[in-house]
C-alpha positions as CSV (number, residue, x, y, z in Angstrom):
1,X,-22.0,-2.4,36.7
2,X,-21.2,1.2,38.2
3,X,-23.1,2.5,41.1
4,X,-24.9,5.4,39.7
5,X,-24.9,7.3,42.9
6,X,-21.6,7.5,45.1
7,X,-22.7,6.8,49.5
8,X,-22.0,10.7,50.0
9,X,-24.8,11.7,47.3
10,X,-27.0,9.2,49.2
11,X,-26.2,10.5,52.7
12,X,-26.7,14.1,51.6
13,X,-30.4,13.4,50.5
14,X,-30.8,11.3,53.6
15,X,-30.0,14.6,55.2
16,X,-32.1,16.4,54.1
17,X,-35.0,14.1,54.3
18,X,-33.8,14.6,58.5
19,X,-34.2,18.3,58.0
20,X,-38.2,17.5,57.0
21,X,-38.4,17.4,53.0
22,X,-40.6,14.3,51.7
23,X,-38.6,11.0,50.6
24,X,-40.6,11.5,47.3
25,X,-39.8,15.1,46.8
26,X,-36.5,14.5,47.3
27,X,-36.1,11.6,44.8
28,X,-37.6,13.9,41.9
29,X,-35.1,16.8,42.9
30,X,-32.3,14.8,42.9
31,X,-32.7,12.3,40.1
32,X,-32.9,8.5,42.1
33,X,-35.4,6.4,42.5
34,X,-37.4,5.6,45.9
35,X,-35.9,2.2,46.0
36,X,-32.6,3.7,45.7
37,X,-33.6,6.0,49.0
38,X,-34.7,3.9,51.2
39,X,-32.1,1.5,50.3
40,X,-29.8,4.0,51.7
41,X,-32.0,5.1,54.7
42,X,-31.8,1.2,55.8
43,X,-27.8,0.8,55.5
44,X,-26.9,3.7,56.8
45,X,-29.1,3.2,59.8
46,X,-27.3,-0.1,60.6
C-alpha cells in the first residue's frame, strides 16, 4: 500500500506543532490522523 503522506509533509506539520499550534489542530488542517502525527513525532525524534 502507498504511504498517504510523503516524511516532508510529516516533518512540515511537526514544525509547526514546534512553532506552538495544537497536535489536534494541526491534524484537522492538514488532513492526517493523530496516530499518523505522533507516529512521525516519535521517528523523527530518534
Amino acid at each position: 500500500m502507498k504511504k498517504r503522506f510523503t516524511e516532508e509533509q510529516i516533518i512540515g506539520v511537526l514544525k509547526e506543532a514546534e512553532a506552538g499550534a495544537k497536535a489536534a489542530e494541526l491534524c484537522r488542517k492538514h488532513g492526517i490522523s493523530e496516530a499518523t502525527y505522533y507516529t512521525g513525532r516519535r521517528s523523527t525524534a530518534a
